[in-house]
LUMTIMI-236568 format. One record per residue (C-alpha): residue number from 1; x, y, z. Coordinates in steps of 0.5 Angstrom, whole numbers, plus 500, padded with zeros to 3 digits. Layout:
# LUMTIMI-236568
SITE    k   xx   yy   zz
SITE  NUM    X    Y    Z
...
END
This chain:
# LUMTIMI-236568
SITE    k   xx   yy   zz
SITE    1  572  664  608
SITE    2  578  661  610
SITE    3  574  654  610
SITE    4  571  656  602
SITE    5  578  658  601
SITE    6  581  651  603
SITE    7  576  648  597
SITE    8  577  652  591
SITE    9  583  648  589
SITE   10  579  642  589
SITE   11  573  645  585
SITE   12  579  647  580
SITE   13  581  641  579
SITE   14  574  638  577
SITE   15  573  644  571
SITE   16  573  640  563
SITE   17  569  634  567
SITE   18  563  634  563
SITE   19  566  635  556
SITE   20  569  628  556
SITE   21  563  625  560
SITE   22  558  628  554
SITE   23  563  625  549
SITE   24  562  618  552
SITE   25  555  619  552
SITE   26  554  621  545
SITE   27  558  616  543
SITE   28  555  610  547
SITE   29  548  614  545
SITE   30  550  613  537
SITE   31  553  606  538
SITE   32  545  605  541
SITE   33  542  607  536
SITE   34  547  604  531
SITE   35  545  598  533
SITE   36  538  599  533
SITE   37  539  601  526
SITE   38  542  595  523
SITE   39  537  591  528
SITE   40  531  595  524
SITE   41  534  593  518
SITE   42  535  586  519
SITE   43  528  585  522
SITE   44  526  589  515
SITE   45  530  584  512
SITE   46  528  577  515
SITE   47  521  579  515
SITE   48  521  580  507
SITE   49  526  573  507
SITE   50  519  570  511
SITE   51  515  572  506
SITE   52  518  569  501
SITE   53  520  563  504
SITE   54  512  563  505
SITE   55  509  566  498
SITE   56  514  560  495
SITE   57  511  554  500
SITE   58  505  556  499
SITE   59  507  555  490
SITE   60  509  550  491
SITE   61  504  546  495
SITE   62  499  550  490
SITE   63  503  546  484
SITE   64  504  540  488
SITE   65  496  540  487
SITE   66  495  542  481
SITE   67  499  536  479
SITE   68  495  531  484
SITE   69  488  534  480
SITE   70  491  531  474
SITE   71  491  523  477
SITE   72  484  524  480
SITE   73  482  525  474
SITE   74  485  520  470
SITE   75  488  514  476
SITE   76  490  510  470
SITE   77  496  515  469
SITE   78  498  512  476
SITE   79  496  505  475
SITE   80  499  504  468
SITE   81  506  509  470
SITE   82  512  505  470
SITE   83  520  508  469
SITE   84  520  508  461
SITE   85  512  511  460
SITE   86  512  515  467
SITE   87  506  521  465
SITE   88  509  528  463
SITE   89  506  534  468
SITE   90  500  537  465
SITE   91  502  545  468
SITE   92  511  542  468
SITE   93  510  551  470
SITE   94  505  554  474
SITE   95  505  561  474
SITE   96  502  565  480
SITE   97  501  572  483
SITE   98  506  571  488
SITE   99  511  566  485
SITE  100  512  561  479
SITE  101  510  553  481
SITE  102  515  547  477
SITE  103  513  540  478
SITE  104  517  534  476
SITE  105  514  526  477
SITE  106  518  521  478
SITE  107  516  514  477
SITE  108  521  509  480
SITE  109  518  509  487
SITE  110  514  503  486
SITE  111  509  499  483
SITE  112  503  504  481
SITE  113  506  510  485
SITE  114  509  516  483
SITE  115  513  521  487
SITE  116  510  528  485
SITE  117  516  534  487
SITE  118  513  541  486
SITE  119  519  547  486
SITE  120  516  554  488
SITE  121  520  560  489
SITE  122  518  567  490
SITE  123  523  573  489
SITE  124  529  569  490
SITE  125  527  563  496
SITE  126  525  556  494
SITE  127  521  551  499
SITE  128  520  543  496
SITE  129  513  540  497
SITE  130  514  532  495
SITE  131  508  527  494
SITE  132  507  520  494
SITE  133  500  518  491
SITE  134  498  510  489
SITE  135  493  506  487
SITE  136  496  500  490
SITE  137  491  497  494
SITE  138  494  497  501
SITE  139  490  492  506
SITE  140  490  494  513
SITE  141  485  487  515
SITE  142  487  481  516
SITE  143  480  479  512
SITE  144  475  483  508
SITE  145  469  481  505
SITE  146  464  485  501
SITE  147  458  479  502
SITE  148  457  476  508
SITE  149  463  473  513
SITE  150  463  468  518
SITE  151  467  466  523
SITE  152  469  458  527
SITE  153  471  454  530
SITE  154  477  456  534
SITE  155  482  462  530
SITE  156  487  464  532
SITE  157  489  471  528
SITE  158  494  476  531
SITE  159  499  481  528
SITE  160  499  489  527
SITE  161  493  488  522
SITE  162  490  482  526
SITE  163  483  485  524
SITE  164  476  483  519
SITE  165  471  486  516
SITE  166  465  485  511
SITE  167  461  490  508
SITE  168  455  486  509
SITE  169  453  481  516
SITE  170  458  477  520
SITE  171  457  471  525
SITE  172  462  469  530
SITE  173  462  463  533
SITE  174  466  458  537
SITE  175  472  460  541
SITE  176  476  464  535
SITE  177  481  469  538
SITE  178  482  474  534
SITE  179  487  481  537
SITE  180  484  485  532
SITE  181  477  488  531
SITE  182  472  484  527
SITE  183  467  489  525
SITE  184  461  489  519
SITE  185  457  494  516
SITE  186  451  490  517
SITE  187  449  486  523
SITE  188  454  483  528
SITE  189  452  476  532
SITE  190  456  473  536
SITE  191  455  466  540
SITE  192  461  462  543
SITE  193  466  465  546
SITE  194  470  468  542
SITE  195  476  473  544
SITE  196  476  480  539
SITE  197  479  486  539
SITE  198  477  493  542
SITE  199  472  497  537
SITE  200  468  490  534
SITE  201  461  491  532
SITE  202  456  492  527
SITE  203  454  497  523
SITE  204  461  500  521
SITE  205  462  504  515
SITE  206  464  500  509
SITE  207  471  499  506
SITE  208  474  498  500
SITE  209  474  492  496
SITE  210  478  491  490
SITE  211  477  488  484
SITE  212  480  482  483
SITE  213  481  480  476
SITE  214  486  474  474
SITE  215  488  478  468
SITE  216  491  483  471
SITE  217  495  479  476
SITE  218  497  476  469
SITE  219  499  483  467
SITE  220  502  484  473
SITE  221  507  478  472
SITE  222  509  479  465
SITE  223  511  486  466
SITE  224  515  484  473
SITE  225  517  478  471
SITE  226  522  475  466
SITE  227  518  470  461
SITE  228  521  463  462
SITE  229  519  465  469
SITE  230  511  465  467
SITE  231  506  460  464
SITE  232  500  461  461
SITE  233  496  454  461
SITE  234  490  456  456
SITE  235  484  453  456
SITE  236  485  449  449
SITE  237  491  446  452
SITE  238  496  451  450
SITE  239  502  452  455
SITE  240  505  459  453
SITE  241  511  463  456
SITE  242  510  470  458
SITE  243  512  473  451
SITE  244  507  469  448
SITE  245  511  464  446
SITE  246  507  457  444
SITE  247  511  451  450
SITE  248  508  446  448
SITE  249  500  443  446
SITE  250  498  438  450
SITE  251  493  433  449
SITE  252  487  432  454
SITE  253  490  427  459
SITE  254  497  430  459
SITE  255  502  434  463
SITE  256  507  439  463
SITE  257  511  441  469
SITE  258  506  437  473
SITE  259  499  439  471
SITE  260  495  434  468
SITE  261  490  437  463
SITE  262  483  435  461
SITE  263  479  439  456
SITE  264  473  441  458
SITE  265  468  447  459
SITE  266  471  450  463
SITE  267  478  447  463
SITE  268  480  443  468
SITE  269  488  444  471
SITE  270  491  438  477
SITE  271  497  438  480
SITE  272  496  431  484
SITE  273  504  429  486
SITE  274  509  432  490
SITE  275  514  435  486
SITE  276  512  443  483
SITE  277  516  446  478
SITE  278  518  454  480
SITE  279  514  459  477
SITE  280  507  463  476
SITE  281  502  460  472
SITE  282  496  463  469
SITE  283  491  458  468
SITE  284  485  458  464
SITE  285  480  454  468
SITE  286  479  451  475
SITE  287  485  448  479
SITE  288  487  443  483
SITE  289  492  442  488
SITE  290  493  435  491
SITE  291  499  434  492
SITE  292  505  436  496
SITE  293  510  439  493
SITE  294  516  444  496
SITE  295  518  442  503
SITE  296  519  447  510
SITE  297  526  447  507
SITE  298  525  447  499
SITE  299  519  451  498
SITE  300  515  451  491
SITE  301  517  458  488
SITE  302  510  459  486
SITE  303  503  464  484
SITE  304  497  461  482
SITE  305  492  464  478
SITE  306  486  461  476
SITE  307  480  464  471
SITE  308  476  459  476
SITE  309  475  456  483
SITE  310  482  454  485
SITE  311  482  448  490
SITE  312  487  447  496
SITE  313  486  441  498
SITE  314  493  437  499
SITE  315  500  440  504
SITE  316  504  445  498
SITE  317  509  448  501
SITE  318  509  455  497
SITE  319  514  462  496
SITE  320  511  466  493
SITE  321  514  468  485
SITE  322  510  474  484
SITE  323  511  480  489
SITE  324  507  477  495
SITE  325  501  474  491
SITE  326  499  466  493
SITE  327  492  465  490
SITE  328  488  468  486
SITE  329  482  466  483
SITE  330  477  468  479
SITE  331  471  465  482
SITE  332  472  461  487
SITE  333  477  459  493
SITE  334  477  453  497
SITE  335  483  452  502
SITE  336  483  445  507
SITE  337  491  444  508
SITE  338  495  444  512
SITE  339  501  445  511
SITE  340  508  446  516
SITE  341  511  452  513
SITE  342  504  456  512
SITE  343  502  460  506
SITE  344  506  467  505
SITE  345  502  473  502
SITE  346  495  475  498
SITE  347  490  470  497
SITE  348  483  473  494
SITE  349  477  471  491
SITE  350  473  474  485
SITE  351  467  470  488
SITE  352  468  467  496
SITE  353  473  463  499
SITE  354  472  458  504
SITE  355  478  457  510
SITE  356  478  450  513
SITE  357  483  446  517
SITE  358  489  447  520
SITE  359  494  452  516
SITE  360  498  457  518
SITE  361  497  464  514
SITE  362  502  469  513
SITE  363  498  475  510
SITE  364  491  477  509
SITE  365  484  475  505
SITE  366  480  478  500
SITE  367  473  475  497
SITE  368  470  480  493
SITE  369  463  476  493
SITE  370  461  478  485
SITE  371  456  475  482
SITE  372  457  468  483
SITE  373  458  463  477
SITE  374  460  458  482
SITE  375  458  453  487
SITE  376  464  450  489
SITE  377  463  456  495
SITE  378  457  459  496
SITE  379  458  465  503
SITE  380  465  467  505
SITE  381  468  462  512
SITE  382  473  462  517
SITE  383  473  455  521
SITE  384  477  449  523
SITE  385  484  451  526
SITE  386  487  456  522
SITE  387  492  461  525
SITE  388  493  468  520
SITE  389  498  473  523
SITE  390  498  479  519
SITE  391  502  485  520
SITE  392  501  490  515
SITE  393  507  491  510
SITE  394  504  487  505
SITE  395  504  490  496
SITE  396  501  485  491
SITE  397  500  488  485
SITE  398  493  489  487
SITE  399  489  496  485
SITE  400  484  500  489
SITE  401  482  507  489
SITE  402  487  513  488
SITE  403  491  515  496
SITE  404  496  518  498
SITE  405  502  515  501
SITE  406  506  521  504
SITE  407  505  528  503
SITE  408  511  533  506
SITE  409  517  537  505
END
């Protein structure tokens, strides 16, 4: 009893405990579900605002979609757009279940390319979805053929797109060294010793081969070039700018800016000295090259294109006029130079091209291989020593089939 006595002070002192311990407990109970409350809330919140997000990315990729169905329809929208006739969105405003589509297209993003920008927003959120779409033909061979393709003597090819291909049978002979593929959709042969890129072989599939048309490389300069800046030496002896506006008439056996003219079915068009004048010229007719204009240090600013066979016989030293074009052709090409510097950009054949000599090529190669009219080449052929480097990169006003350069947000 004494001992039970001696505690009750003790126990006295502990009375009103359980009150304030229950207070705090309520209180920090209530700020646990306080909190649960707003984080409820708020995950309510983000969810819907990742709905929408959602909802408006898919808008927009689905107007971003409806606005490339309209190229693929017409390509020519995109070939022919420029800055001052860029086409008009055929749907400018998609309206959708779960939001609305605006679409805008620009057309400063280069030649025969568009960027199309597609704006969907759904219930207050906005996603951007952007695509690039182009017909401008982007080569990644160093050579490519429609007919067959043969390849000698001892070639060196090199560089990120250092590679060939024909649509029909290739033949590789010699000791070319190429560190590329070389690939055919018909058969491949191989005798000598050549050195080829991991993948070569035959039986590939078939690969896009552009047309090559004099006029619209023609066209082409025109629209990017000022008109004292591009010639047009017609088939009856009419030099003109391009504007159209008559230069000079020249009779059979006369020259102007170095071209001798001789009359005739087709034309013919030579320039035998060492001195070129600057400028793209289109020339009705075949085309000789015999001299040397340009120099390592002082290149000829040029780029031929001939409605016929174009012949390279002489040591030019050549920067291109027009946006990495060199040589065209509208039939035939035979190039047997071999010039210091080396040739810069696109060199293609409506028909076949033959390659021969020593000379160094910076850029690719394109023989059509239409019907032939022409003799002067007869199959497309690499031989002799050339080196060819080329590194993808490469934009001549050159068409192909309706691609997609980049697509994202």
């Amino acid at each position: 009893m004494r001992r039970i006595n001696r505690m009750l002070p003790f126990l006295r002192n502990e009375r009103g405990v359980a009150l304030p311990l229950a207070l705090m407990a309520f209180v920090v109970l209530g700020a646990l579900s306080a909190a649960l409350l707003a984080i409820g809330s708020s995950e309510v919140q983000i969810a819907s605002n990742h709905l929408h997000g959602t909802q408006a990315f898919y808008v927009a990729e689905a107007g971003a979609e409806r606005a490339l169905a309209q190229f693929v329809a017409t390509p020519s929208l995109v070939t022919n757009a420029t800055p001052a006739s860029c086409p008009a969105p055929a749907a400018p405003s998609v309206v959708m279940t779960t939001g609305t589509a605006t679409v805008t297209y620009a057309c400063t993003v280069g030649p025969s390319t568009i960027l199309i920008t597609s704006v969907g927003e759904s219930a207050g959120a906005q996603r951007v979805v952007r695509m690039v779409p182009t017909t401008t033909f982007l080569s990644d061979d160093a050579i490519r053929t429609q007919g067959p393709l043969s390849i000698s003597g001892n070639s060196t090819v090199g560089g990120q797109c250092g590679s060939f291909h024909t649509n029909d049978d290739l033949a590789l002979s010699g000791n070319p060294s190429i560190s590329g593929a070389v690939t055919a959709s018909g058969t491949y042969t191989v005798t000598g010793n050549p050195s080829v890129g991991p993948g070569s072989g035959g039986g590939q599939s078939q690969q896009t081969i552009p047309v090559i048309n004099p006029t619209d490389f023609l066209n082409a300069a025109k629209a990017s070039l000022s008109a004292n800046q591009v010639f047009q030496m017609k088939a009856n002896g009419q030099v003109l700018d391009g504007a159209g506006a008559l230069i000079i008439a020249l009779p059979s056996g006369d020259s102007y800016n170095g071209w001798r003219y001789t009359s005739g079915t087709p034309a013919q068009w030579q320039l035998s000295g060492n001195t070129g004048y600057n400028g793209t010229y289109y020339l009705e007719g075949n085309v000789t090259v015999s001299g040397n204009p340009g120099s390592p240090s002082t290149p000829w600013v040029t780029t031929l294109i001939a409605t016929g066979d174009l012949i390279i016989s002489g040591n030019p030293e050549i920067q291109t006029s027009l946006t990495d074009t060199l040589f065209i052709a509208g039939l035939d090409i035979d190039i047997s130079s071999n010039p210091t510097q080396g040739f810069n950009g696109l060199i293609a054949a409506h028909e076949q091209f033959s390659l021969s000599g020593n000379p160094t090529i910076n850029g690719f190669l394109i023989g059509e291989d239409a019907s032939a009219i022409s003799s002067t080449v007869t199959s497309n052929t690499v031989n002799g020593n050339p080196t060819i480097t080329y590194s993808c990169g490469l934009y001549p006003p050159l068409q192909g089939p309706l691609q997609i350069l980049s697509w994202g947000l």
